[in-house]
C-alpha positions as a Markdown table, in Angstrom:
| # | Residue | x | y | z |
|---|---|---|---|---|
| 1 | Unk | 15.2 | 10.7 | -22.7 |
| 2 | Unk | 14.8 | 7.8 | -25.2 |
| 3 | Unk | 11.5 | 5.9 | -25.3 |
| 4 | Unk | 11.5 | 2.7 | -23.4 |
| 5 | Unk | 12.5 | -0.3 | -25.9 |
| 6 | Unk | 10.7 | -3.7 | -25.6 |
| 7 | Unk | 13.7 | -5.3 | -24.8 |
| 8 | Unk | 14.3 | -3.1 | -22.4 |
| 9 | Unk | 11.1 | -3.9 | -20.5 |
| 10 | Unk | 11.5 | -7.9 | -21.0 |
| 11 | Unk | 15.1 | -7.9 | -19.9 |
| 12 | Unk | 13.6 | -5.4 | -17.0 |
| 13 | Unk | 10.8 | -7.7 | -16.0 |
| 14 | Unk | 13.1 | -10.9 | -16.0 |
| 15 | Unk | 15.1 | -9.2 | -13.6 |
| 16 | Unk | 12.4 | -8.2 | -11.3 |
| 17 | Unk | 11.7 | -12.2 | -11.5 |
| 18 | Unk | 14.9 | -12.8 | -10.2 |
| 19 | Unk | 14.6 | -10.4 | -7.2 |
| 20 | Unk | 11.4 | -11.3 | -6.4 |
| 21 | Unk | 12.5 | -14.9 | -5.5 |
| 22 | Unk | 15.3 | -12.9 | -3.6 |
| 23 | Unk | 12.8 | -11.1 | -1.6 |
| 24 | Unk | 10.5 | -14.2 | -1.0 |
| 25 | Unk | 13.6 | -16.2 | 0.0 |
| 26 | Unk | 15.0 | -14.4 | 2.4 |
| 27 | Unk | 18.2 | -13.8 | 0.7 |
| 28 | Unk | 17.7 | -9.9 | -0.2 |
| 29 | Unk | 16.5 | -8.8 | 3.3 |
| 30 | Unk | 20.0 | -10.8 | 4.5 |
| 31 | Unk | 22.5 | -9.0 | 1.9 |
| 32 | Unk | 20.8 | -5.8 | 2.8 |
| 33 | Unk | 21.5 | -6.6 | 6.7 |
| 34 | Unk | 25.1 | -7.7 | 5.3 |
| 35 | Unk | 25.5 | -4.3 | 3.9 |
| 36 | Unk | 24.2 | -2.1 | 6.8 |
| 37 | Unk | 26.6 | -3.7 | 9.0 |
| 38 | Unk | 29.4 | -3.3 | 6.4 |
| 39 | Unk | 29.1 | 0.6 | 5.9 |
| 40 | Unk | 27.6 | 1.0 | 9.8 |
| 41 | Unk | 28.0 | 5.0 | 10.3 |
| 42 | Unk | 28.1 | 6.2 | 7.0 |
| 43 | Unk | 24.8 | 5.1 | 5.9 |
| 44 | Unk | 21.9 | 5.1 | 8.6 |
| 45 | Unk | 19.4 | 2.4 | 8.1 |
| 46 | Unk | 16.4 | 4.3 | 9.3 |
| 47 | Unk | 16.7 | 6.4 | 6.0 |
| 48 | Unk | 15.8 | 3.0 | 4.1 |
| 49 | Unk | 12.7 | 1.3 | 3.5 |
| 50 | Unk | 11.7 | -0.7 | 6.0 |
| 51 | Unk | 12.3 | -4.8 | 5.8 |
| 52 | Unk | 10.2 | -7.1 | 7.5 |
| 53 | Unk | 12.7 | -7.2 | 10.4 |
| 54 | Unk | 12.4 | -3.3 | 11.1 |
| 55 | Unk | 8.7 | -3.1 | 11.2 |
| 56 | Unk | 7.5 | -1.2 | 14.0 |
| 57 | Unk | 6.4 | -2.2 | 17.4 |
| 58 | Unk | 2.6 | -2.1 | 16.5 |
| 59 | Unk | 2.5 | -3.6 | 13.6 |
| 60 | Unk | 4.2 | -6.6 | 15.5 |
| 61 | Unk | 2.2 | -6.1 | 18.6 |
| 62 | Unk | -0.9 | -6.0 | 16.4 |
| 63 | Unk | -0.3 | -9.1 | 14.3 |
| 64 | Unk | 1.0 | -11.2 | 17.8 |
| 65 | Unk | -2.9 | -10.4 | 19.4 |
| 66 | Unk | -4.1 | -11.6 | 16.1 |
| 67 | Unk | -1.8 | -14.5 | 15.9 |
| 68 | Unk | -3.4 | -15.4 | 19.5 |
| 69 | Unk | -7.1 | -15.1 | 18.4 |
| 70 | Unk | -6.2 | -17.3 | 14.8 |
| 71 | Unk | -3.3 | -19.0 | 14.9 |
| 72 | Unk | -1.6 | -20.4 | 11.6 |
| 73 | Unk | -3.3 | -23.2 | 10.3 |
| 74 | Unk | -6.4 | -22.6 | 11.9 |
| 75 | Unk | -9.6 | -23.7 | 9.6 |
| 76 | Unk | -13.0 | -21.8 | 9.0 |
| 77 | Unk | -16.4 | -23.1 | 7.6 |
| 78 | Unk | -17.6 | -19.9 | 5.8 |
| 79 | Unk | -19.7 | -18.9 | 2.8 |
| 80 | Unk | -19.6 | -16.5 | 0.1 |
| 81 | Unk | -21.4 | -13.5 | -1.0 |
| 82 | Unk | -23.8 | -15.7 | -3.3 |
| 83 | Unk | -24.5 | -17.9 | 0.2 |
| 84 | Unk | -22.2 | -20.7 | -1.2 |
| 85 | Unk | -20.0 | -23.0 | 1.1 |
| 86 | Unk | -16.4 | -22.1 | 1.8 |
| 87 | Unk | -13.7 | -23.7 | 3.9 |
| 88 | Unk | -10.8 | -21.0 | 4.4 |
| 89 | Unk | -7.4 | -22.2 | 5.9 |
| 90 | Unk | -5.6 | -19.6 | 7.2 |
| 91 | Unk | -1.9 | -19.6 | 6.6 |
| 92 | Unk | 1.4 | -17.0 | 7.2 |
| 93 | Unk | 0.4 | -13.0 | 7.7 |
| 94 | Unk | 1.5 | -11.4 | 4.8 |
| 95 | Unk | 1.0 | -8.1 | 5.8 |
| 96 | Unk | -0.5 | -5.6 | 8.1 |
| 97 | Unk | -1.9 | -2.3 | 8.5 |
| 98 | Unk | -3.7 | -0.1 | 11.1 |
| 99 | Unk | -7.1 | -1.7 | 10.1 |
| 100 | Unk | -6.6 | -5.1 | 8.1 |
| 101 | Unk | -3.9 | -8.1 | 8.4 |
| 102 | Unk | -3.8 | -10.0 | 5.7 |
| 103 | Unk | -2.7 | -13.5 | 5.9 |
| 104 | Unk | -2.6 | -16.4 | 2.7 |
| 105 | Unk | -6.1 | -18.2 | 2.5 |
| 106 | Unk | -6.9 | -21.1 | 0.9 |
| 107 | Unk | -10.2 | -22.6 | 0.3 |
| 108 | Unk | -10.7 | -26.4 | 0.5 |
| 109 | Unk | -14.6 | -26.9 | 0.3 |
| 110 | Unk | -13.2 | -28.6 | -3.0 |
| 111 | Unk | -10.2 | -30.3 | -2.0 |
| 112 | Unk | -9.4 | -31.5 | -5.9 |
| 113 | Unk | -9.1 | -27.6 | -6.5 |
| 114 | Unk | -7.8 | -25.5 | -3.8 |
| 115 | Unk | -7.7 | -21.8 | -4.0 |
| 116 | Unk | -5.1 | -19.8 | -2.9 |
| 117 | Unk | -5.7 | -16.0 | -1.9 |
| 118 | Unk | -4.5 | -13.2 | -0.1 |
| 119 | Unk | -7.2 | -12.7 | 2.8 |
| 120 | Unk | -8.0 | -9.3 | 4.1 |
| 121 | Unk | -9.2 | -9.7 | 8.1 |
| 122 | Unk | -10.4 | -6.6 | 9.3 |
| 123 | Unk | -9.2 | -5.6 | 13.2 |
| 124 | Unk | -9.6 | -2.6 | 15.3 |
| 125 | Unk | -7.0 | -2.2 | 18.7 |
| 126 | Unk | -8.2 | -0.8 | 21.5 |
| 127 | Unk | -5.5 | 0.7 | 23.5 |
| 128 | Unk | -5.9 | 0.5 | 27.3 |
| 129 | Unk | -7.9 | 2.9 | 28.7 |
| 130 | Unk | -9.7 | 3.8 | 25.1 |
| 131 | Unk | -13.1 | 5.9 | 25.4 |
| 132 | Unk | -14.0 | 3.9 | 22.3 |
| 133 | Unk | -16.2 | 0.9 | 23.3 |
| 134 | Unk | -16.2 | -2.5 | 22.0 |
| 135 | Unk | -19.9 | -1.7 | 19.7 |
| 136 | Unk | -17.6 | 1.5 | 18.3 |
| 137 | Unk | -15.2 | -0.9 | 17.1 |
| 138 | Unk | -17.7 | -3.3 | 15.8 |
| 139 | Unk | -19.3 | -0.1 | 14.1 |
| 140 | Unk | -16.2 | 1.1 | 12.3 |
| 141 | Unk | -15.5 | -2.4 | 10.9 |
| 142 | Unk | -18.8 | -2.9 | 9.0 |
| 143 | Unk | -17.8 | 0.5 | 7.9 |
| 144 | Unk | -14.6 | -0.3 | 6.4 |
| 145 | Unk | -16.4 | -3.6 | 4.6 |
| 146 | Unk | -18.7 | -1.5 | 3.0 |
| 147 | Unk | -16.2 | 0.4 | 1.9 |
| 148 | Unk | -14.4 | -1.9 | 0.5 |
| 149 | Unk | -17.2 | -3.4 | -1.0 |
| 150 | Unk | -18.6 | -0.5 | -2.7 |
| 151 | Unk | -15.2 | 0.1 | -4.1 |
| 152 | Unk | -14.8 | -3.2 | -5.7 |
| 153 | Unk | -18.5 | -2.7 | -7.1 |
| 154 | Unk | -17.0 | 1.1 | -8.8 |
| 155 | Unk | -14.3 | -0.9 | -10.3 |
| 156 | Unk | -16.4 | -3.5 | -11.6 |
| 157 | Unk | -19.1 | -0.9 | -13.0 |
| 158 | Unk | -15.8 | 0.4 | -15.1 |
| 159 | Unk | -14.1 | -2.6 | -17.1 |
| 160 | Unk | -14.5 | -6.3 | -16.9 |
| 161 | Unk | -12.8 | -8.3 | -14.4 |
| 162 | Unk | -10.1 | -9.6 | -17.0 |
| 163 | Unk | -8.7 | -6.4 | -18.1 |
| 164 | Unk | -8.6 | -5.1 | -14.6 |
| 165 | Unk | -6.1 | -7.7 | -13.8 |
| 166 | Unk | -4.5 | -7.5 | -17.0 |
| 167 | Unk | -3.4 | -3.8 | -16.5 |
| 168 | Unk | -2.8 | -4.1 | -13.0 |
| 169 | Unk | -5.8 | -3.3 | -10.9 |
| 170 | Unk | -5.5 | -6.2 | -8.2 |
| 171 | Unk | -9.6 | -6.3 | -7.9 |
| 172 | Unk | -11.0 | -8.4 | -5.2 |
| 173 | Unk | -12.8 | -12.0 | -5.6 |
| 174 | Unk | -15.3 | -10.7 | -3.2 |
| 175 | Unk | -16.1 | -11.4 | 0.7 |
| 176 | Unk | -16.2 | -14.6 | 3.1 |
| 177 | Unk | -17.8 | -14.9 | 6.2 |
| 178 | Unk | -16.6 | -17.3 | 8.5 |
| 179 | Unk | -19.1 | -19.2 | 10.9 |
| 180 | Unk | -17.1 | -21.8 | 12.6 |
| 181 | Unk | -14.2 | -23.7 | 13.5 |
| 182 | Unk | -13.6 | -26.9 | 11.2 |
| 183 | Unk | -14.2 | -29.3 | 11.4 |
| 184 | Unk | -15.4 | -29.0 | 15.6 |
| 185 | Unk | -17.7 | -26.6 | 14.1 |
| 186 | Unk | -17.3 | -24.4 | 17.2 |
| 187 | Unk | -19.1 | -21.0 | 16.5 |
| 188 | Unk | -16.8 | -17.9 | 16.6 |
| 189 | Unk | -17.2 | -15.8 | 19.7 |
| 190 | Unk | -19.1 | -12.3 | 19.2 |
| 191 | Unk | -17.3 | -10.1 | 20.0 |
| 192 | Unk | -14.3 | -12.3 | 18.3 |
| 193 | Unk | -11.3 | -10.6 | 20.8 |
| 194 | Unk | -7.5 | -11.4 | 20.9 |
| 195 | Unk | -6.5 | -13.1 | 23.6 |
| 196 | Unk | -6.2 | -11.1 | 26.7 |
| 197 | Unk | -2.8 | -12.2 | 27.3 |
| 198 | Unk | 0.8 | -10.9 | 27.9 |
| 199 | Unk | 0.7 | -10.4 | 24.0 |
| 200 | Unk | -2.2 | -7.9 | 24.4 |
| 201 | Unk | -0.8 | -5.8 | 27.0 |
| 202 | Unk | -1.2 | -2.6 | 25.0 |
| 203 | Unk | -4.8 | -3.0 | 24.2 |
| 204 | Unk | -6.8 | -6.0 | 22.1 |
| 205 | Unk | -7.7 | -6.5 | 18.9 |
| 206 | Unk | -11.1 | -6.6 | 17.6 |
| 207 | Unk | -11.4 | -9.0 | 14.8 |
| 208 | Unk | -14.5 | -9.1 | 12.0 |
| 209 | Unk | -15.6 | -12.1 | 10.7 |
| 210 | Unk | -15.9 | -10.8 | 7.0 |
| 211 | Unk | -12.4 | -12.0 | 5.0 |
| 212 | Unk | -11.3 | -9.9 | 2.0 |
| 213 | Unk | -10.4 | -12.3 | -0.7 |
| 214 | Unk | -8.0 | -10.7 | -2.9 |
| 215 | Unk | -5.6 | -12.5 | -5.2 |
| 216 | Unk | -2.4 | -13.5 | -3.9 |
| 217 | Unk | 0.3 | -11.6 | -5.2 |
| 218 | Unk | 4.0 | -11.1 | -4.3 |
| 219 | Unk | 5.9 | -8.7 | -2.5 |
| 220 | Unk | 5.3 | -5.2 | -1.4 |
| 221 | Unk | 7.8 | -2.8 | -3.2 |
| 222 | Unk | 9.0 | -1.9 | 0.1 |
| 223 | Unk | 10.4 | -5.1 | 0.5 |
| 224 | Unk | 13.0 | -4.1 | -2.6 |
| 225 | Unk | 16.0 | -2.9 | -2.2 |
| 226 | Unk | 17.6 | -0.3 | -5.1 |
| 227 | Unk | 20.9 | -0.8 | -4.5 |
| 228 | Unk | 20.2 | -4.8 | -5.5 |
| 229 | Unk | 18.1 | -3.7 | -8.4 |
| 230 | Unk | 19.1 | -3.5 | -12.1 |
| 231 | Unk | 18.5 | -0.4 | -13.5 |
| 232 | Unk | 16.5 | -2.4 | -16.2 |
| 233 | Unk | 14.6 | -3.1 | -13.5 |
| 234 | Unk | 13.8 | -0.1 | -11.9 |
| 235 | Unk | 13.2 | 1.3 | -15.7 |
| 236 | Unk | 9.9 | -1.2 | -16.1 |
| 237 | Unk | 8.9 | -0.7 | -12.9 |
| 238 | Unk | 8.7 | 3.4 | -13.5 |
| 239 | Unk | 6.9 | 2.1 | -17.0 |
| 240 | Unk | 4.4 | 0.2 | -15.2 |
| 241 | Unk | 3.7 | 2.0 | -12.3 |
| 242 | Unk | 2.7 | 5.1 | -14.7 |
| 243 | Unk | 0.6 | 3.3 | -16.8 |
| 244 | Unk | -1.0 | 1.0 | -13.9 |
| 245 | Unk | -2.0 | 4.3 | -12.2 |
| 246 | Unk | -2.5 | 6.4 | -15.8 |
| 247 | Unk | -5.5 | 3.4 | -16.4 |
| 248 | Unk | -7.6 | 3.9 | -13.2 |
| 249 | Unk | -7.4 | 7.6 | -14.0 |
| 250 | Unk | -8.7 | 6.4 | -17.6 |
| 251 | Unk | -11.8 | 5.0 | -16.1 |
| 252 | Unk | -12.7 | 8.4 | -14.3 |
| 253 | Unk | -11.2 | 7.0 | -10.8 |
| 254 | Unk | -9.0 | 7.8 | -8.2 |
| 255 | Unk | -6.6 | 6.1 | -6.1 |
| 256 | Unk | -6.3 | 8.1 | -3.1 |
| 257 | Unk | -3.8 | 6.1 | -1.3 |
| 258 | Unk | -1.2 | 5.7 | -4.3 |
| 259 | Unk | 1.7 | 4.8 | -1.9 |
| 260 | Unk | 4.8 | 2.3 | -2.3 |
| 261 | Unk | 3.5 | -0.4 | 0.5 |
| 262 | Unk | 0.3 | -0.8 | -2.2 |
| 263 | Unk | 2.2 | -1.9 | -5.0 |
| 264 | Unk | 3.0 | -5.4 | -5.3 |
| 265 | Unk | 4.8 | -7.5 | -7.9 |
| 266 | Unk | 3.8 | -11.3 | -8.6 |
| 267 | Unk | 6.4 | -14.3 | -9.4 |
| 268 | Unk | 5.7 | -13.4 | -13.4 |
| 269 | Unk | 7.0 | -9.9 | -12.4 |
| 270 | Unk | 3.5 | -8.2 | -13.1 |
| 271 | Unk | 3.2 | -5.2 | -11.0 |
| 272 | Unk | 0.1 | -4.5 | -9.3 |
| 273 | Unk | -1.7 | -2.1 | -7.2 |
| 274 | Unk | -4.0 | -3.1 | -4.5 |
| 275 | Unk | -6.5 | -1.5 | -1.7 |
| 276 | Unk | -9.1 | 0.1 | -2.9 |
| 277 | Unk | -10.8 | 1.1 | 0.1 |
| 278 | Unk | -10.3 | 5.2 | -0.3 |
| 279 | Unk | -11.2 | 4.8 | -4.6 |
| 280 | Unk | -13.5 | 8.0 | -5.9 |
| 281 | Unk | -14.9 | 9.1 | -8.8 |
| 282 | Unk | -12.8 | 11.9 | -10.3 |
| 283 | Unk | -15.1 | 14.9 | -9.8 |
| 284 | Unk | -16.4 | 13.7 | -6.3 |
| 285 | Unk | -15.4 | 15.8 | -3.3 |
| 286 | Unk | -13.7 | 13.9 | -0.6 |
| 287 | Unk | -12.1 | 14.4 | 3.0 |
| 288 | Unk | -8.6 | 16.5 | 3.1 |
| 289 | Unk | -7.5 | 14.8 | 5.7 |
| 290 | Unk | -8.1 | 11.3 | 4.7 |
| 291 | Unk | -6.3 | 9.5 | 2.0 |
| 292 | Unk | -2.2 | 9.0 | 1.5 |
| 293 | Unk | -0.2 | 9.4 | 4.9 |
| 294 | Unk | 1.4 | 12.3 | 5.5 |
| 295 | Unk | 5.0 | 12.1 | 3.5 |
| 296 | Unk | 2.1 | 11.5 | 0.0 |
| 297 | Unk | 0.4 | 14.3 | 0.7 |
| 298 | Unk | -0.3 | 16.8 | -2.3 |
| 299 | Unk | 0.0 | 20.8 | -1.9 |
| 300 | Unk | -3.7 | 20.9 | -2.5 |
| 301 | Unk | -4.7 | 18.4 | 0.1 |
| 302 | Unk | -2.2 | 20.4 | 2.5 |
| 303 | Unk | -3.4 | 23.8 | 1.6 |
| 304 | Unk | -7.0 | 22.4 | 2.5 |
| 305 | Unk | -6.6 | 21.5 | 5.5 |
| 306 | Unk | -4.3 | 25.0 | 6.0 |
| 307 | Unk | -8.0 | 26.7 | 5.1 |
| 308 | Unk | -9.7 | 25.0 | 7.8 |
| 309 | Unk | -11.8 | 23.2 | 4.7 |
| 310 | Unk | -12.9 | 19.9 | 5.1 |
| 311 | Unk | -13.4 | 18.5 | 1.7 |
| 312 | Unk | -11.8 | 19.0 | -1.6 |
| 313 | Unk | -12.8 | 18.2 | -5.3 |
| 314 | Unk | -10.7 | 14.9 | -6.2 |
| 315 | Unk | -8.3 | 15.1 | -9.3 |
| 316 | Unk | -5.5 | 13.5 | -11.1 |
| 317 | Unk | -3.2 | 15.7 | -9.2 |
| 318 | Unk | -3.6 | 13.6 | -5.8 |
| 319 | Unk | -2.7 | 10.0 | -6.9 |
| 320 | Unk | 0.3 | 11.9 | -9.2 |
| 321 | Unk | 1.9 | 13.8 | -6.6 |
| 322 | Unk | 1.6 | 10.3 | -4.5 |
| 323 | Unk | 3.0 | 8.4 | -7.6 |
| 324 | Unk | 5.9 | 10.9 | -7.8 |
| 325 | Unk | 6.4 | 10.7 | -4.2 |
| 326 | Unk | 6.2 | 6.6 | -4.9 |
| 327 | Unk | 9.0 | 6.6 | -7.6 |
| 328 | Unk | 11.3 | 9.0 | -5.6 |
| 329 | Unk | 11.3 | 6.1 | -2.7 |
| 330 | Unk | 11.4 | 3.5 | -5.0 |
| 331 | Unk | 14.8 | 4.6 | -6.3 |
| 332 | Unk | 16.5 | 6.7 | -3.5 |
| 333 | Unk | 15.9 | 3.5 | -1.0 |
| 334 | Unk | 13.3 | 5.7 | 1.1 |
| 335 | Unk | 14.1 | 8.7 | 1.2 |
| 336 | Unk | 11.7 | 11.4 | 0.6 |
| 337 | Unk | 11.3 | 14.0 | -2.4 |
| 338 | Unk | 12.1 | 17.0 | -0.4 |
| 339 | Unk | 14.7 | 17.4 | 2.7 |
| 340 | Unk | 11.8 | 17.9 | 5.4 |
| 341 | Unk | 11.0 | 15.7 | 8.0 |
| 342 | Unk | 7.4 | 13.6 | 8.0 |
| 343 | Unk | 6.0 | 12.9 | 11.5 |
| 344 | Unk | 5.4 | 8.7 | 11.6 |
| 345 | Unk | 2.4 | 9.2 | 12.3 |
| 346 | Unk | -0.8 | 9.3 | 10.7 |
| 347 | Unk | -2.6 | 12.6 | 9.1 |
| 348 | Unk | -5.7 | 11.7 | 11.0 |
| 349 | Unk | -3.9 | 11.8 | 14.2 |
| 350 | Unk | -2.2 | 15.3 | 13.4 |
| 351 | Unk | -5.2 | 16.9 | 12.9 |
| 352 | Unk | -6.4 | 16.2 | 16.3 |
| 353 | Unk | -3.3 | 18.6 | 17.6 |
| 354 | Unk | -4.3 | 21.9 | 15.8 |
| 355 | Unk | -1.4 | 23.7 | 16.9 |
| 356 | Unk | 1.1 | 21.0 | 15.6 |
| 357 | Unk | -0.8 | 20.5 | 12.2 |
| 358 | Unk | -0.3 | 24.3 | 11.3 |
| 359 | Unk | 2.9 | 24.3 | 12.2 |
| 360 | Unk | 3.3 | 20.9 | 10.3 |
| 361 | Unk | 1.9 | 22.0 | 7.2 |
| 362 | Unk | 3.4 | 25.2 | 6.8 |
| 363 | Unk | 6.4 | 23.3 | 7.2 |
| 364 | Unk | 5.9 | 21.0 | 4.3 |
| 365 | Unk | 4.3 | 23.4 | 1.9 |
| 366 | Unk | 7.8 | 25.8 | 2.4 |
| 367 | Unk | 9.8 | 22.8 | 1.9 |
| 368 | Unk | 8.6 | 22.6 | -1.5 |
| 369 | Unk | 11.3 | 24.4 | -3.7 |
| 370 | Unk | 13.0 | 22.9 | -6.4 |
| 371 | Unk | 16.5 | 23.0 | -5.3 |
| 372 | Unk | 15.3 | 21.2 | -2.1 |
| 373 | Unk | 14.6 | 18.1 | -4.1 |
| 374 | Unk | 16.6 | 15.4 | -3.1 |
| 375 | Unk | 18.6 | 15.1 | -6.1 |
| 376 | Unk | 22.3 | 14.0 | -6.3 |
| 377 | Unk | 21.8 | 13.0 | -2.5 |
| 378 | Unk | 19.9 | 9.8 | -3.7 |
| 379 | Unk | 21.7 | 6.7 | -2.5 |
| 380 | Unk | 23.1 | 4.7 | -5.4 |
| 381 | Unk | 22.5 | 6.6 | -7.9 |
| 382 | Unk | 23.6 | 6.0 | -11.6 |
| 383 | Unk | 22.7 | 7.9 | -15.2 |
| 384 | Unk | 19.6 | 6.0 | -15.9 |
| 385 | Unk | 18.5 | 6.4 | -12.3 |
| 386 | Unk | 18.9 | 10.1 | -12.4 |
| 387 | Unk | 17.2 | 10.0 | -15.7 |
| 388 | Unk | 14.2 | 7.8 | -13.8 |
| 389 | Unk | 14.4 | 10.8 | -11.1 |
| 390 | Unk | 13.5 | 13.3 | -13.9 |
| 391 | Unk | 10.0 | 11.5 | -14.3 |
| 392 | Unk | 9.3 | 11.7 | -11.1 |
| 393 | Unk | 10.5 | 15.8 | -10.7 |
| 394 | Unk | 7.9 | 16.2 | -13.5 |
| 395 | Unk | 5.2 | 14.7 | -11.0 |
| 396 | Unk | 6.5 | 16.5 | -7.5 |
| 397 | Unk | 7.3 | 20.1 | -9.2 |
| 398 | Unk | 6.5 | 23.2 | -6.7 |
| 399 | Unk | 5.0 | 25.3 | -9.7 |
| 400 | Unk | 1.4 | 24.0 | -9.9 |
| 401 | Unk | 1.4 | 25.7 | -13.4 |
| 402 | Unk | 4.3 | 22.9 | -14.9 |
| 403 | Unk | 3.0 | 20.3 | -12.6 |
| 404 | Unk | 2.5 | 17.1 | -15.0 |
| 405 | Unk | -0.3 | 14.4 | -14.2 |
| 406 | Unk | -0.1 | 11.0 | -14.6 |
| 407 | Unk | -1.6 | 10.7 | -17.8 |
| 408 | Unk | 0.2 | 13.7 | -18.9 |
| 409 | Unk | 3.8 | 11.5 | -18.9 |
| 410 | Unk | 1.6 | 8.1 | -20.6 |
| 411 | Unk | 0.8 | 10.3 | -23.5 |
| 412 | Unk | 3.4 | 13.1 | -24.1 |
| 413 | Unk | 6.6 | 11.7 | -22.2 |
| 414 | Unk | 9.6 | 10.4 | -24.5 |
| 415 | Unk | 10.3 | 7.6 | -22.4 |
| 416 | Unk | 6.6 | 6.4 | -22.5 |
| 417 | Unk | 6.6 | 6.4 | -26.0 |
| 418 | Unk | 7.1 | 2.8 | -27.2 |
């Protein structure tokens, strides 16, 4: 495989450009829809990506109850992590996941020079019925600030805030806490609750007052489509991804939830990859069972938990395996590496069925053989794409002993190279 040319990557990152506007427009999610209907019965959607309109019933349960609690629009006095004033207006959800939404912020303490950012709110549901009490909730969301916190802090401790961004580690800008409405300067309630509306029926959100501020970036890569993509495209986006992830590794850190969803490209085309809340020092032992969903999951992680062991030494091999596992989606339009079927459902939540998780993870580690990659049966598939697929068989292969790392393909791989 040749080494990637330069013209190659700026013809590549035009073209992403181009489909990010697509995305943000509404235009790709329609001509994907268009096509679906088109070929109904010999293609089945729910082996694609999902779009905005297929996102699952929590996810739109969960950002409704927020949507009731802060409506769009709705305007914050805050202040910062120094104690400075902040006025946050909170705009469209962006995205969601089980314990953050994160919605477009802007602060307008200075109205001359508003700031845009992508703001993560921190939530907890609790379902009806839930053993876990409202001070649990409260509990686990200082936890995941701190988190968050002390990850930003191990990023910062490694390279300056410039060259973060300029190799693609989306570091934060730090946290708000909001105090009150503006400008009735109504205090928030504690606990802050969704409304306990129709909306909530399935439980109610609790919402933190501390506000992630992140920059504000583009799309998700599961908003993309491959079939819409140039391979050029697709090419720069393989580039990047390797060398986004090969850099963190280069500063003695781990992802640990390398995963499609966390990769996002700006209106410039710059990829970047965001939540940090599961980073760790290479070297540093961490939790088997916490990390990458399921469908990510590396042998060793799965072989640890097999063991009944509850932490394992964190390596390169965990955010590659997830990486390969990243790039495999990115061009087969979902599907997954290896014909076996992922629960949808968290890894957290299978351990608490012991029976099922065995059974699970036997499964998986079985399914690992090489001729049960998924090969020729990607969708739209083309000679560069297969070469593309190579990279990523370098990453996923069964044999531990001819298993390549990240950093491995930056710094011996043809393609990478230039």
């Amino acid at each position: 495989m040749n080494p990637i040319t330069s013209e190659e990557l700026r013809t590549g990152e035009s073209d992403l450009r181009e489909m990010v506007a697509r995305v943000l427009s509404g235009q790709l999610e329609k001509e994907k829809t268009a096509w679906r209907m088109e070929v109904a019965g010999e293609y089945s959607a729910t082996d694609t990506a999902p779009l905005p309109a297929s996102r699952s019933e929590r996810q739109k349960l969960r950002e409704a109850a927020f949507r009731s609690a802060i409506p769009n629009g709705s305007l914050f006095n805050a202040y910062d992590t120094t104690g400075g004033a902040a006025r946050l207006s909170v705009g469209r959800i962006l995205g969601s996941g089980a314990n953050g939404i994160v919605c477009r912020v802007q602060d307008t303490s200075v109205s001359s020079r508003a700031v845009d950012y992508a703001g993560k709110f921190f939530v907890r549901h609790l379902a009806p019925g839930s053993s876990q009490s409202i001070q649990d909730a409260l509990s686990e969301l200082t936890q995941s600030v701190e988190k968050e916190t002390a990850a930003n802090a191990l990023l910062l401790e490694r390279a300056a805030l410039g060259d973060l961004l300029e190799h693609g580690i989306a570091v934060s800008h730090g946290l708000c806490t909001l105090i009150s409405t503006h400008p009735q300067d109504t205090k928030l309630p504690s606990p802050w609750l969704s409304s306990p509306d129709e909306v909530s029926s399935k439980g109610r959100l609790v919402i933190g007052e501390k506000v992630l501020l992140m920059p504000l970036l583009g799309p998700a890569l599961t908003k993309f489509w491959s079939k819409a993509m140039s391979d050029e495209a697709l090419k720069y986006l393989v580039y990047t991804l390797v060398k986004t992830v090969s850099y963190l590794h280069g500063l003695g850190l781990a992802h640990r939830d390398v995963k499609l969803s966390n990769f996002v490209v700006d209106s410039r085309g710059k990829l970047f990859l965001i939540d940090y809340g599961f980073v760790t020092k290479m070297g540093d032992t961490a939790f088997c069972g916490k990390g990458a969903p399921p469908s990510y999951m590396d042998p060793h992680r799965a072989q640890c938990i097999l063991n009944g062991e509850d932490e394992i030494v964190v390596s390169e091999h965990w955010d590659s395996w997830s990486l390969g596992v990243t790039i495999v989606k990115l061009l087969c339009d979902g599907e997954k590496p290896f014909r076996f079927e992922f629960p949808d459902r968290k890894l957290q939540d299978l351990v608490k069925n012991k029976t099922y998780l065995r059974e699970f993870l036997q499964k998986f580690l079985k399914a690992l053989e090489r001729d049960k990659f998924v090969g020729d049966s990607c969708p739209f598939l083309t000679q560069e794409r297969k070469k593309l697929l190579s990279i990523a068989m370098l990453l996923l292969d069964p044999q531990e002993g001819t298993r390549w790392t990240v950093r491995q393909l930056e710094q011996g791989h043809p393609f990478f190279l230039t």
